[in-house]
N, C-alpha and C positions, 0 to 999 in steps of 0.2 A: 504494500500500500504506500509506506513511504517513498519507494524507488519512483514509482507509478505516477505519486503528487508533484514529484520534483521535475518527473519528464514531462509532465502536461503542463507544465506552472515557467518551463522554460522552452517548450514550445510555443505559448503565446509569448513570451518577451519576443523571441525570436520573429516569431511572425510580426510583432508590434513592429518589431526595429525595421522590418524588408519593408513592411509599408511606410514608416516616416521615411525612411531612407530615399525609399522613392520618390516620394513626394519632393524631399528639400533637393534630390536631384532634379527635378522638374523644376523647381525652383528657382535651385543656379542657375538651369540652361537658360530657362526664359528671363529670368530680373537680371542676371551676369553679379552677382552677390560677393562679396570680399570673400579672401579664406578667412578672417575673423570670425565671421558671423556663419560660415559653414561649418567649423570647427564646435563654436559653440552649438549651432544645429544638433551635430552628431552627439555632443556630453547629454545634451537635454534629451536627444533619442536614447542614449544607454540609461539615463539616472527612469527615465520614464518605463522604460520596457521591465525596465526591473524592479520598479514599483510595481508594477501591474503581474509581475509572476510571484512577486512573493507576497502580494494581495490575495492572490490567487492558491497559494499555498496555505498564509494563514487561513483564508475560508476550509478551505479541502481539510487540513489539519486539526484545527481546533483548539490544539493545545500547543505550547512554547510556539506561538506564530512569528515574535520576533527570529526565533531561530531558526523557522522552515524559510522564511525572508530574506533573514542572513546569507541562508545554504544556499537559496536559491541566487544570489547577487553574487557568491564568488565560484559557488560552476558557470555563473553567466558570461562572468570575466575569464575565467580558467579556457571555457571553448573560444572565448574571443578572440584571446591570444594565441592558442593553438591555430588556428584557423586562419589569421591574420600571417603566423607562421611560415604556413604550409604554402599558403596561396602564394606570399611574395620570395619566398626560400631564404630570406635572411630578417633579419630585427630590424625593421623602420620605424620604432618608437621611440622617444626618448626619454630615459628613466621618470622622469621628469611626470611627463605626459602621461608611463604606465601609471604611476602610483597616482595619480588624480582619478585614472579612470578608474584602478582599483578600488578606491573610496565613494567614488561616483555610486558603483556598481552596489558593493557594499551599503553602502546609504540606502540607497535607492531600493532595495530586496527588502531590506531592514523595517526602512519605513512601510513598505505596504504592507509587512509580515504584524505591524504594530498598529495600522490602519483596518483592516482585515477585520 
């Protein structure tokens, strides 16, 4: 049950994020948008999609929601990076940048696991 809450709960971030993703690319293309404000686009896509799974986990869960929130915000970031990984074959982040989004991520699971 618990495996089952975490892959459903980060299925919808994941689906959340393809669609905002899409959208602020839609975005760019047609406004022609700073990377400033696409950059921030993408934190407010991750801090959101992982509100929304680990909202989604506290609901399913019931109990320790903050914790299923939590879980769910650093396998969020855990597949991000992997993923982000594989596709470019070397590190294009910077430490910097990971550990924001790590928090982001974190935050962001946390809180909906506490909203929930």
């Amino acid at each position: 049950m618990q495996i089952k809450t975490i892959l459903r709960s980060l299925l919808l971030a994941y689906a959340l994020s393809g669609i905002c993703l899409l959208l602020l690319a839609l975005i760019v293309f047609k406004l022609d948008i700073g990377q400033e404000i696409v950059t921030v686009g993408i934190l407010v896509i991750y801090v959101v999609s992982c509100l929304a799974g680990g909202f989604l986990s506290g609901k399913l869960m019931r109990q320790n929601k903050y914790k299923w929130g939590f879980l769910v915000g650093l396998c969020y970031f855990v597949l991000l990076m992997i993923v982000s990984f594989a596709v470019q074959r070397q590190w294009d982040m910077s430490a910097q940048h990971a550990i924001t989004t790590f928090f982001m991520c974190l935050g962001g699971g946390t809180l909906g696991g506490m909203l929930s």
